[in-house]
C-alpha positions as CSV (number, residue, x, y, z in Angstrom):
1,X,56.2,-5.3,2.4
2,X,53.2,-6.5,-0.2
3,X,53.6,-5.2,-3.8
4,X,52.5,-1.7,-4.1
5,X,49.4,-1.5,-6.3
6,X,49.1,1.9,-8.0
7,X,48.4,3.2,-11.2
8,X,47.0,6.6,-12.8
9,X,45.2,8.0,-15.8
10,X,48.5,8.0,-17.5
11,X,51.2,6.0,-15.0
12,X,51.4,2.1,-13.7
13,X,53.5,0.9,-11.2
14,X,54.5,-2.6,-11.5
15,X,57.5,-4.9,-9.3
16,X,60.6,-5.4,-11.0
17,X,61.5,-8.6,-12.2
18,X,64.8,-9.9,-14.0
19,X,63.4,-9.5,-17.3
20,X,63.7,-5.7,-17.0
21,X,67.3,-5.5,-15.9
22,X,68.6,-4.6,-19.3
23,X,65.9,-1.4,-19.0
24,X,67.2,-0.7,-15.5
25,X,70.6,-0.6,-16.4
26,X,69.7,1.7,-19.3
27,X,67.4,4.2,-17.2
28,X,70.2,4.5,-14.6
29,X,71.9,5.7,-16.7
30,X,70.0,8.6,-17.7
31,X,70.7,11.8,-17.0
32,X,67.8,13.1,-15.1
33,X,67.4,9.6,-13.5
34,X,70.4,10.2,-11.8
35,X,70.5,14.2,-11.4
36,X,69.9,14.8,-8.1
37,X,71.1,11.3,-6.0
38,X,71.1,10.6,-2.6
39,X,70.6,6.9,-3.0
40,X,73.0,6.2,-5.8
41,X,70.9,4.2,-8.6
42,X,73.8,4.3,-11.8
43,X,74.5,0.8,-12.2
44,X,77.5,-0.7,-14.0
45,X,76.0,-3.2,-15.9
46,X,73.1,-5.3,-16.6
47,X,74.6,-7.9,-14.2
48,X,74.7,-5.4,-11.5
49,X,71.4,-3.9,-12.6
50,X,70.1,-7.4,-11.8
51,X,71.6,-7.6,-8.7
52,X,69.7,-4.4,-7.6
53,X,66.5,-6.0,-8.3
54,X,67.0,-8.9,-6.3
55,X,67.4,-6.9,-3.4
56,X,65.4,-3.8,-3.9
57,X,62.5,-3.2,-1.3
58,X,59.7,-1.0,-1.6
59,X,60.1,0.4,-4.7
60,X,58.4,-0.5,-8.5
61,X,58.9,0.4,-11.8
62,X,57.0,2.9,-13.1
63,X,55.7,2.5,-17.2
64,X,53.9,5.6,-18.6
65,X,50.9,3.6,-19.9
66,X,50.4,5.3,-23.4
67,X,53.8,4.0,-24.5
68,X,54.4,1.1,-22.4
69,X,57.9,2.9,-21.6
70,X,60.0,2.3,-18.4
71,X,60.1,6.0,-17.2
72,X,60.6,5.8,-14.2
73,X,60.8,4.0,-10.3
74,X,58.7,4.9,-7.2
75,X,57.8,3.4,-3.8
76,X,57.5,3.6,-0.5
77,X,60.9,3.3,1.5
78,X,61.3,2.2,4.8
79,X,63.9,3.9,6.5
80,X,65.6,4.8,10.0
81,X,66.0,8.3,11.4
82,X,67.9,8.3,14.9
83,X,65.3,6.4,17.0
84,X,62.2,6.7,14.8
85,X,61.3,4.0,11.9
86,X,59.9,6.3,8.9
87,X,58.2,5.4,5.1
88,X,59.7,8.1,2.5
89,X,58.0,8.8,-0.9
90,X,60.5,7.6,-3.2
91,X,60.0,8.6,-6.9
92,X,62.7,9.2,-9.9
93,X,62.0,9.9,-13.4
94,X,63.5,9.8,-16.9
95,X,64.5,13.7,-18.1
96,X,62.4,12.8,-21.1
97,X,59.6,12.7,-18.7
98,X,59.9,15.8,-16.9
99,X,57.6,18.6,-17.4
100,X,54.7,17.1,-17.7
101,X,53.4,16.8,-14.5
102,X,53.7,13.2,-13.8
103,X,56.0,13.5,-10.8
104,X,53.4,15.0,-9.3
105,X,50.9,12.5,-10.5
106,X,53.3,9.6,-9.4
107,X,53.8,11.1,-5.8
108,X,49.9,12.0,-5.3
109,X,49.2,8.2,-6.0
110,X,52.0,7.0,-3.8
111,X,50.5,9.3,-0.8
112,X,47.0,8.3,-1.7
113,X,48.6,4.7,-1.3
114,X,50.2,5.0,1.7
115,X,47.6,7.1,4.0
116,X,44.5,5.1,2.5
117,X,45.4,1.5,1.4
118,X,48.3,1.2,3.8
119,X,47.5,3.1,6.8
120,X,50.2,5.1,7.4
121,X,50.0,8.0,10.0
122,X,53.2,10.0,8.1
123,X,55.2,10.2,5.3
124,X,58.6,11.7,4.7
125,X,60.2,12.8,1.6
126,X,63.8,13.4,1.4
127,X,65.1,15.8,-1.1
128,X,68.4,17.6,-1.8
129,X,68.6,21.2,-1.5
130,X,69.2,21.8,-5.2
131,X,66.3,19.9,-6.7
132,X,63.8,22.3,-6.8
133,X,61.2,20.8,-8.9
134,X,60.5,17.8,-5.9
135,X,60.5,21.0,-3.5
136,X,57.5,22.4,-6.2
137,X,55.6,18.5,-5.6
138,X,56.5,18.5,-1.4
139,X,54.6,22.1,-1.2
140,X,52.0,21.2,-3.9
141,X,51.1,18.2,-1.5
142,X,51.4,19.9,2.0
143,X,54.7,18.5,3.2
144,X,56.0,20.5,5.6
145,X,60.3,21.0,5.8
146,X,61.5,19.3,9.2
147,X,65.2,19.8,9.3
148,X,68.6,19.7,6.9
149,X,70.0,15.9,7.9
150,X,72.9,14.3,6.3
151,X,71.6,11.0,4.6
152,X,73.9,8.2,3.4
153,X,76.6,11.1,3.3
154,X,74.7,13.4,1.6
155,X,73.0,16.8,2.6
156,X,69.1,16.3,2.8
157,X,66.3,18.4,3.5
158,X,63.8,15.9,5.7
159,X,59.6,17.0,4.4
160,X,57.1,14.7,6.7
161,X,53.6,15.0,5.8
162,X,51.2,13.5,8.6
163,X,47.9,11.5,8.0
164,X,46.0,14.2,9.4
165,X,47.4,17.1,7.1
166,X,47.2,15.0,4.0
167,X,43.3,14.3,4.5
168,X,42.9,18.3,4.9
């Protein structure tokens, strides 16, 4: 998959690249980075955290652009569900960044992505029961809740959002 290009007023998504492994492996290990896992993202060290770059697909690092800060990661996931290939809305973000609305901001640019620039006829998000605040963003941007599936061992309410609903 090409390099997502995506910013906002206030957020800019960029690829990772070795040089931010050390600010990986300290945003993984943020509390509110890591609150509500279903893909585990903790890393063990800067070597692992560099490891985890080399391989990740799909997502970017996300830098609020008034301080430059790593806040955050986002993307566009492809994943499998029984027989269907899917893209999930993946974003996480540093508890100092919470509260101010730029989840939403993040996850309306990834959708805006996706469904305009990239053509995609639906979306997923998968959430875990308990994280309410990604609920608050799926209803906010018209997902509509599909089914409670267990994903990488972990129960996960499946949200799709279709091409058609989203240009509504």
């Amino acid at each position: 998959m090409k390099s997502i290009q995506v910013s906002t007023q206030r957020l800019k998504l960029a690829p990772w690249t070795q040089d931010l492994a050390e600010d990986f492996f300290e945003l993984s290990l943020d509390p509110g980075f890591t609150l509500f896992p279903i893909t585990p993202y903790r890393q063990q060290s800067i070597e692992s955290a560099q490891e985890w770059i080399k391989k990740n697909t799909g997502k970017c690092a996300v830098f609020e652009i008034q301080t430059g800060e790593l806040i955050g990661l986002g993307g566009l996931t492809h994943w499998q569900f029984n027989d269907e290939s899917l893209v999930d809305i993946t974003y996480r973000l540093r508890e100092s960044a919470w509260g101010r609305g730029l989840g939403l901001e993040l996850a309306e640019a990834l959708l805006k992505y996706g469904f305009e620039e990239l053509n995609y006829e639906l979306i997923t998000a998968t959430i875990t029961p308990d994280n309410l605040a990604s609920k608050r963003i799926a209803a906010k941007l018209s997902f509509v809740f599909d089914q409670r599936i267990i994903l990488l061992g972990v129960s996960t309410d499946l949200y799709r959002l279709s091409r058609a609903n989203y240009l509504k």
